[in-house]
C-alpha positions in Angstrom: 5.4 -41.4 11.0 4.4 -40.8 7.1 6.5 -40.8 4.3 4.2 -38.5 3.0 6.6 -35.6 1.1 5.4 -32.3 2.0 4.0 -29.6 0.7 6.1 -25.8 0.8 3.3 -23.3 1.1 5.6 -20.1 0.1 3.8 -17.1 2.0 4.5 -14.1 0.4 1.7 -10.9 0.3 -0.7 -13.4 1.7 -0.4 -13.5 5.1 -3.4 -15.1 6.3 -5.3 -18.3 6.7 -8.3 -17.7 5.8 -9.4 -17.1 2.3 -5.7 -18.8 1.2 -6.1 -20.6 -2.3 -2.7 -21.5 -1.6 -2.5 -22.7 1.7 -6.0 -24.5 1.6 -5.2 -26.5 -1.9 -1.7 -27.6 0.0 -4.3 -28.9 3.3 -6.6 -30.8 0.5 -3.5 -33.1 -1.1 -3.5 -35.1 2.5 0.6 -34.3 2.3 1.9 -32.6 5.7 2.4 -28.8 5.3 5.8 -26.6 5.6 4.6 -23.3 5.9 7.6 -20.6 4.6 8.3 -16.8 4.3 11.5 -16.2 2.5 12.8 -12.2 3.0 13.9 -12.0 -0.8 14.9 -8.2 -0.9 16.8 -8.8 -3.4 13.8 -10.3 -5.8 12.1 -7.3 -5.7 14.3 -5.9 -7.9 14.5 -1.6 -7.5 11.6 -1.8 -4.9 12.9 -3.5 -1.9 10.8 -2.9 1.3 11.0 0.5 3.0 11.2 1.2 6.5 7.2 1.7 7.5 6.6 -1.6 5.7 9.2 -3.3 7.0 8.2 -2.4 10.5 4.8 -3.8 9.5 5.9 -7.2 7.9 7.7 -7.9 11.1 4.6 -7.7 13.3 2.2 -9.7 10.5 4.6 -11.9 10.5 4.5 -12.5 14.1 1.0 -12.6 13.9 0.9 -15.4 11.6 3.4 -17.5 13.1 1.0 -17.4 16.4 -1.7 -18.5 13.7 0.1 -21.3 12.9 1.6 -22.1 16.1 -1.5 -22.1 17.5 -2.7 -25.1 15.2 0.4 -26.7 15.8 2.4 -25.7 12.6 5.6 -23.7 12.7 6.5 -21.2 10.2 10.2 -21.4 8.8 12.0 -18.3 8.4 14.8 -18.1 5.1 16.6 -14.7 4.3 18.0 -15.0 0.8 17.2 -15.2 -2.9 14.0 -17.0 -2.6 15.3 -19.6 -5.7 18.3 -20.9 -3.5 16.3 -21.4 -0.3 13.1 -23.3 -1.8 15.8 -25.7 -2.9 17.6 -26.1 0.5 14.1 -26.6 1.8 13.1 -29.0 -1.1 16.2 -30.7 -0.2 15.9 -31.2 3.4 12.5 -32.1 3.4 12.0 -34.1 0.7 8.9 -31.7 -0.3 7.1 -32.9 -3.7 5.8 -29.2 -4.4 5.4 -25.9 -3.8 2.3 -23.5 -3.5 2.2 -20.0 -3.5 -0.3 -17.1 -4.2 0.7 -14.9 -7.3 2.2 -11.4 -6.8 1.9 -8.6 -10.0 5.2 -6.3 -9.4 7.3 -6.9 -12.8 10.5 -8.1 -10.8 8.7 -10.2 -8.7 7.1 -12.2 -11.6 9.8 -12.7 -13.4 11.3 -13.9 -10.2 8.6 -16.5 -9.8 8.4 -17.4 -13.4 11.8 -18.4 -13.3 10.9 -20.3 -10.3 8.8 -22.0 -11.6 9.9 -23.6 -14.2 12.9 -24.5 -12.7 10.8 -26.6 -10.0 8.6 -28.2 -13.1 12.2 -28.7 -15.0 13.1 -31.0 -11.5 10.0 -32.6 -11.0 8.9 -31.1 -8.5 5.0 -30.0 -8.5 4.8 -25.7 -8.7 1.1 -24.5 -8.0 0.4 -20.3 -7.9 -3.1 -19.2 -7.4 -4.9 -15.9 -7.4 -5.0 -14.6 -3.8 -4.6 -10.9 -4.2 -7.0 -9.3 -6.8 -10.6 -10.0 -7.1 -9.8 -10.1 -11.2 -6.9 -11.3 -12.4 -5.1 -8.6 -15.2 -5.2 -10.5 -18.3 -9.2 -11.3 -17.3 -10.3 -8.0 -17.8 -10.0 -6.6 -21.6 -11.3 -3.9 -23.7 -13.9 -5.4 -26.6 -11.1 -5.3 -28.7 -9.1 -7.4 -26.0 -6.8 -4.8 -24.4 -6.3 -3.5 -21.6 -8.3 -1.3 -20.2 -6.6 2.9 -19.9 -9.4 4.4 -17.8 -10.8 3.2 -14.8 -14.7 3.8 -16.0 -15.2 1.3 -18.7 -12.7 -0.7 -16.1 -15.0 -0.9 -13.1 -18.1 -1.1 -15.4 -16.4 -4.6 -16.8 -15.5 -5.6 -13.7 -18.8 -5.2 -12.3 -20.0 -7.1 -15.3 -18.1 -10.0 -14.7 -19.2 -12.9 -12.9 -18.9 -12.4 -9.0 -15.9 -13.0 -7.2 -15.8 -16.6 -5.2 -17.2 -16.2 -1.8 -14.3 -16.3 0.6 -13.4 -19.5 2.4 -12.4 -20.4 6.3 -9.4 -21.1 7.0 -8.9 -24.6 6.5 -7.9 -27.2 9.4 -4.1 -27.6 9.0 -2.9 -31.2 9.5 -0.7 -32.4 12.4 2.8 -32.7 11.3 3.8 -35.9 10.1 7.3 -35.8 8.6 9.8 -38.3 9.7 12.2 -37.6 12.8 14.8 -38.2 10.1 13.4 -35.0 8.0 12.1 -33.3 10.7 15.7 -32.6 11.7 17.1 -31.9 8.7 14.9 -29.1 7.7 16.8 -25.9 8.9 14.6 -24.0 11.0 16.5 -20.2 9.7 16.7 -17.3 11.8 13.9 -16.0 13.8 12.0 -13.2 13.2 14.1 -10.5 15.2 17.3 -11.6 13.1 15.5 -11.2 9.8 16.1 -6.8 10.7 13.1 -5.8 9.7 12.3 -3.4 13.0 14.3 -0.3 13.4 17.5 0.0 15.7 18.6 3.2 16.6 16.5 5.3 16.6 13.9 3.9 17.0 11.2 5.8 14.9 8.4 3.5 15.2 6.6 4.3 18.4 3.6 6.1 16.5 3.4 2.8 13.9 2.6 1.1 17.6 0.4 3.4 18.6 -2.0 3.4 15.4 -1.5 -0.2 14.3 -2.4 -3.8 15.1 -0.7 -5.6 12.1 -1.8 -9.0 11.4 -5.0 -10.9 10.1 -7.2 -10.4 13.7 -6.5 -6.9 13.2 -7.4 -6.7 9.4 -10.7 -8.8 10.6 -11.3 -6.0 13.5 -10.5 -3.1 11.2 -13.2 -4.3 8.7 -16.2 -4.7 11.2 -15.5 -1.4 13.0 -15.6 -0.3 9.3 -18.9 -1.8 8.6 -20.3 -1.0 11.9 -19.7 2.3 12.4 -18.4 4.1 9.1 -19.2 2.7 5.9 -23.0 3.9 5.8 -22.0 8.0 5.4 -18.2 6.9 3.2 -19.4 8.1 0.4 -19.9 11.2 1.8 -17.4 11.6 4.5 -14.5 9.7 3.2 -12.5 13.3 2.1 -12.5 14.3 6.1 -9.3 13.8 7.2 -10.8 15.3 10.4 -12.7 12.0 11.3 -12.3 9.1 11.2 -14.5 7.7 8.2 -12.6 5.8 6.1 -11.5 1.7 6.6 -7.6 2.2 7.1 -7.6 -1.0 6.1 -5.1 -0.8 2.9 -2.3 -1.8 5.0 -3.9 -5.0 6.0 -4.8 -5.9 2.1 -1.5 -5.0 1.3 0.0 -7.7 3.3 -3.0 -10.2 2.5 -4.1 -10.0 6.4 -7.5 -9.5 4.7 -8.5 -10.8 1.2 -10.6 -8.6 -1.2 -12.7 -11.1 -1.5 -13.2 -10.8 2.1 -14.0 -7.4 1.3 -15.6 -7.2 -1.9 -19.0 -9.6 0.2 -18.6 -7.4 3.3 -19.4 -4.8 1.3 -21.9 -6.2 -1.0 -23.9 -8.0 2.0 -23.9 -4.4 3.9 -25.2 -2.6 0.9 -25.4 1.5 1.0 -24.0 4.2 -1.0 -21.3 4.1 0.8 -20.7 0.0 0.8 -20.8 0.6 -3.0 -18.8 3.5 -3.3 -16.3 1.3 -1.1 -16.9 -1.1 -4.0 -15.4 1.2 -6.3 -12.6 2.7 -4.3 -11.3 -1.6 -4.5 -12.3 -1.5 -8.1 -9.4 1.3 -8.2 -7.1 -0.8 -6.4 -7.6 -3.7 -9.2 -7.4 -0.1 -11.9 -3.8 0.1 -10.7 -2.8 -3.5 -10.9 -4.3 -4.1 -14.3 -2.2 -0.8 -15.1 1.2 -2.2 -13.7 0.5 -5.5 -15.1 0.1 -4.4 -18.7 2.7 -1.2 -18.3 5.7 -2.6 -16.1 7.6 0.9 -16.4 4.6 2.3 -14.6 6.8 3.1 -11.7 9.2 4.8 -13.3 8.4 6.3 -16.5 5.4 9.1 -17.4 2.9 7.0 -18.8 2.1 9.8 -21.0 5.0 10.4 -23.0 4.6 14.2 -23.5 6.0 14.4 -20.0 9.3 13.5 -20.7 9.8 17.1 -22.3 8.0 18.5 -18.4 10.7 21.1 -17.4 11.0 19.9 -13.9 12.7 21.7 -11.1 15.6 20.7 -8.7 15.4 22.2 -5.2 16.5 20.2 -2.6 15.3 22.4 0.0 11.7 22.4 -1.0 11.6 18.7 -1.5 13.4 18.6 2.2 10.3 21.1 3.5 7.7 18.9 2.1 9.1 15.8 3.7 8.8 17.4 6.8 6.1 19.1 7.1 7.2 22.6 6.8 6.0 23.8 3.9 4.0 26.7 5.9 0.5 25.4 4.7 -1.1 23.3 7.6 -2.7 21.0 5.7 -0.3 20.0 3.5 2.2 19.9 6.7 -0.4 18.2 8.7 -0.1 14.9 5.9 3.1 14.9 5.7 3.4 14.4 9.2 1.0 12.2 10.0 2.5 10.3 7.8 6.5 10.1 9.6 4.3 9.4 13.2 1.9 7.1 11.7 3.2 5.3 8.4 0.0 6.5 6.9 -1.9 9.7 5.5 -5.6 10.0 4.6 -6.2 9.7 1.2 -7.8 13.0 0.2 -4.8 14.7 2.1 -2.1 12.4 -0.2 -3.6 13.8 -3.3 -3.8 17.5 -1.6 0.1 16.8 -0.5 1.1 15.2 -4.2 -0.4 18.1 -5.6 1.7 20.8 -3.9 4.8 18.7 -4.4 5.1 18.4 -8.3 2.8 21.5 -9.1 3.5 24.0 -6.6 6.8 23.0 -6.1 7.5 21.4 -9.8 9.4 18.6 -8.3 9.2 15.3 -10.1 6.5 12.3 -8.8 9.2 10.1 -8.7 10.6 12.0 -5.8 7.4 12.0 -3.5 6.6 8.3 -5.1 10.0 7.3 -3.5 9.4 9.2 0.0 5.9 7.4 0.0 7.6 3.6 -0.6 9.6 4.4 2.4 7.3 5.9 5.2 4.1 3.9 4.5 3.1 1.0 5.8 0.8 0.4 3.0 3.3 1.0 0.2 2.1 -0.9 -2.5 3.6 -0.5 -5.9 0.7 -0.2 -8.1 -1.4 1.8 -5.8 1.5 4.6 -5.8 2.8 4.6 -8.9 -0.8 4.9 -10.5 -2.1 7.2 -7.8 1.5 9.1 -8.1 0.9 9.6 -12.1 -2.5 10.6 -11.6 -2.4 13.3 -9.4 0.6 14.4 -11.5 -1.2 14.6 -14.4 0.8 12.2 -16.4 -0.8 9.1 -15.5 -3.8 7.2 -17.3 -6.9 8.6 -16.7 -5.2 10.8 -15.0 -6.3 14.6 -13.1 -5.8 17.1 -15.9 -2.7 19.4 -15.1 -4.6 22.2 -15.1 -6.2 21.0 -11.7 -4.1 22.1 -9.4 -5.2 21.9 -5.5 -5.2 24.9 -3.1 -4.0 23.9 -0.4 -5.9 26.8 1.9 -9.5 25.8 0.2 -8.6 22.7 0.5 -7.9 22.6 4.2 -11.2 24.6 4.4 -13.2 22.5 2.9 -12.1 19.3 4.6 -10.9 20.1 7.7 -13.3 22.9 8.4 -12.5 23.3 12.3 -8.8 22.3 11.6 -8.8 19.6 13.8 -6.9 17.6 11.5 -4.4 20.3 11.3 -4.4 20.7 15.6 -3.6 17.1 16.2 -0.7 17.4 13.7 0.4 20.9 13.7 0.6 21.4 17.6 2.0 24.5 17.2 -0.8 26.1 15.5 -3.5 24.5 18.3 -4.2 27.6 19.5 -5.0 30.0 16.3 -8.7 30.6 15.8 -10.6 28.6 13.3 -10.4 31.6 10.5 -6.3 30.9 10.5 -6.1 27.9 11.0 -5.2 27.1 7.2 -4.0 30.5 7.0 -1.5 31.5 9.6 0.2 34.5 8.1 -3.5 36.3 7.6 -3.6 36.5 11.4 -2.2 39.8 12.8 -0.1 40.6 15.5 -2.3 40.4 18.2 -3.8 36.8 17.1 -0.6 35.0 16.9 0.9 36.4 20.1 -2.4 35.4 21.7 -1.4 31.7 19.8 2.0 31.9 21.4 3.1 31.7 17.6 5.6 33.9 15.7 5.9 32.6 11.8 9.6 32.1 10.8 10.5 31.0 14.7 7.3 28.0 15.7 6.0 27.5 12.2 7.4 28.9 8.7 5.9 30.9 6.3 5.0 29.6 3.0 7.6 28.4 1.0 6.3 29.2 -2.2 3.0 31.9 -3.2 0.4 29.3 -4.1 -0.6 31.7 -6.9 2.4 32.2 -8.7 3.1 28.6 -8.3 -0.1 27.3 -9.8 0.8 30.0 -12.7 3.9 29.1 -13.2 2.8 25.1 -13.6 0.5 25.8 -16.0 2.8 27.7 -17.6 5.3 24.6 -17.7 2.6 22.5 -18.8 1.7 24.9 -21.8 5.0 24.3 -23.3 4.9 20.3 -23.0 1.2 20.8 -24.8 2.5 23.0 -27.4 5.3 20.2 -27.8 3.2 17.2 -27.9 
């Protein structure tokens, strides 16, 4: 056996092997490999996993120890500050360093920062590497070096920039070769079903199994039926929640089953208005990092200050309605549930759904920025809190207040046979296409023929969509008058 002191490769939102900066520099120092996932809740600060995503670590999870196990490496399980449990490893294995791929939410840098240098202080060889972005933040600066506040001039110096490194195989992971004398005292933790990540009782999850296939085969499969059968009209087609045209892949990046480099050549070897608006919907994705990177409070606090004054309402009965999907607009009832069976809602419906929440209903973003952490698998801190700001209006380059979706011409437009609605709404199945987005147009004769009565199967609106939108506009008068 070697006394060779390993390497800890600290998985974190990186849970692949292939395209692993981490994991592959660990493989080329020669020294055997621990692979680890520490459950840190705690180091995440106010933004501990929610329930969808915890449901969805547990399976990629699962996935990746089969990786592993199926190249004859084990992955170690820890639950606890992630500080305390690299040392126990360091301790018990005698390991000379550890490896990981860098994370961006404030809480969780600071975390590792400290991590670090505590490791350097002891000797002990600390390596992060760029896994998740194809552009780190602090690479990507105004001429007058800083950061960028609208996404246009953003892409276009992304675009400018040198190509992102071609993604690499997953490297050949060494046999073990720790001594019996380690191998023994490295505590092998709980298992996965002990770390609590699925749900007990109830058990709310069967429509996350029926939609999903965490892990990185899955992420690999999701992209090629992507390319193969959807990317060539996305540009076109991705607002249809009533097909299926867009990658559902953001769950898989979010977890690192799939690199963006990965993506980013996909894309760019397919080519197509819609490979390279798909281009520009990951450019987005880096939009929001860059933004939480530079603005930690992004989460939390209007990035425009003049909507601190915003006269928000308090009605915990409409914020109740939205959550479930009975707001008496179908296609705002339609995302919201898709979301709760699913873990996920198409992307044109979120902003159609965050619309209605703070302008029709005048609730705050945070509120439907918290709901979202909890119910989607692909929560992802800078994705929600930018997209969260921008469809409030408060955001940077953010939608103007003053745009404020209908939710009826909305559903029209983009779900114009309401199929979206149908599969969602089940109790509306049966109305005819003119009321489908419009139930309480239909007269008497219509909705008995539906087997519908509003109030009983399906509410009325909550709220006149008119006198909402007025009344928004109204509100956001005063915080312009203010400014």
């Amino acid at each position: 056996m070697s006394d060779t002191p390993p390497i800890i490769v600290w998985f974190r939102q990186d849970l692949r092997l292939a395209d692993n900066p981490a994991l592959r520099a660990a493989v080329e120092t020669g020294a055997p490999v621990l692979p680890v996932y520490v459950l840190d809740d705690a180091g995440a600060g106010d933004w501990p996993r929610g329930g969808a995503s915890r449901w969805w670590l547990h399976h990629s999870l699962a996935s990746l120890a089969a990786d592993l196990a199926a190249r004859g490496t084990t992955l170690i399980l820890r639950r606890g500050p992630a500080a305390a449990e690299l040392d126990a490893l360091i301790a018990a294995s005698g390991a000379s360093g550890v490896f990981w791929n860098r994370c961006y939410e404030p809480a969780i840098r600071a975390r590792d920062e400290a991590i670090k240098a505590g490791l350097e202080r002891r000797g002990v060889q600390a390596r992060s590497f760029n896994a998740g972005l194809l552009f780190e933040p602090w690479t990507v600066a105004t001429q007058g070096g800083q950061p960028f506040k609208v996404y246009t001039p953003f892409a276009k110096a992304c675009r400018a920039a040198p190509e992102p490194p071609l993604p690499l195989p997953a490297p050949k992971l060494p046999a073990p070769k720790l001594p019996a004398s380690r191998v023994a005292a490295v505590p092998r933790g709980p298992d996965l079903a002990a770390l609590g990540l699925l749900p007990r009782t109830p058990d709310w999850a069967g429509g996350l199994r029926d939609a999903w296939r965490p892990g990185e085969a899955g992420a690999q499969t999701r992209l090629a039926r992507f390319m193969d059968a959807a990317v060539e009209g996305y540009k076109d087609d991705r607002n249809r929640p009533d097909m299926e045209s867009t990658s559902r892949l953001s769950a898989h990046i979010h977890f690192g089953e799939i690199s963006p480099r990965q993506l980013w050549h996909a894309a760019r070897g397919r080519g197509g208005r819609g490979a390279e608006h798909f281009v520009s919907e990951l450019l987005w994705r880096e939009f929001s990092y860059h933004l939480l990177f530079h603005f930690p409070d992004l989460p939390t606090r209007n990035w425009r200050a003049s909507f601190d004054a915003f006269p928000w309402a308090d009605d915990p009965a409409a914020l109740a309605a939205w959550q479930r999907g009975r707001t008496g607009f179908p296609i705002v009832d339609a995302g919201m549930r898709e979301l709760w069976i699913t873990g996920w809602m198409h992307n044109r419906v979120r902003m159609i759904a965050g619309s209605f929440l703070v302008k029709d209903l005048m609730l705050p973003w945070q509120r439907g920025e918290a709901w979202f952490w909890d119910t989607l698998v692909d929560a992802d801190l800078a994705n929600n809190a930018a997209s969260w700001q921008w469809v409030a209006g408060c955001g940077a380059d953010a939608a103007p207040y003053f745009r404020v979706f209908n939710p009826i011409l909305q559903g029209e437009k983009f779900d114009p046979a309401g199929d979206y609605v149908r599969r969602f709404v089940p109790e509306l199945a049966r109305l005819p296409t003119p009321f489908i987005h419009r139930p309480w147009e239909a007269d008497a004769a219509t909705l008995r023929a539906a087997g519908l009565e509003l109030g009983r199967d399906y509410p009325r609106p909550i709220v006149d969509h008119g006198q909402a939108r007025d009344r928004a506009l109204a509100a956001f008068a005063t915080i312009k008058q203010g400014a």
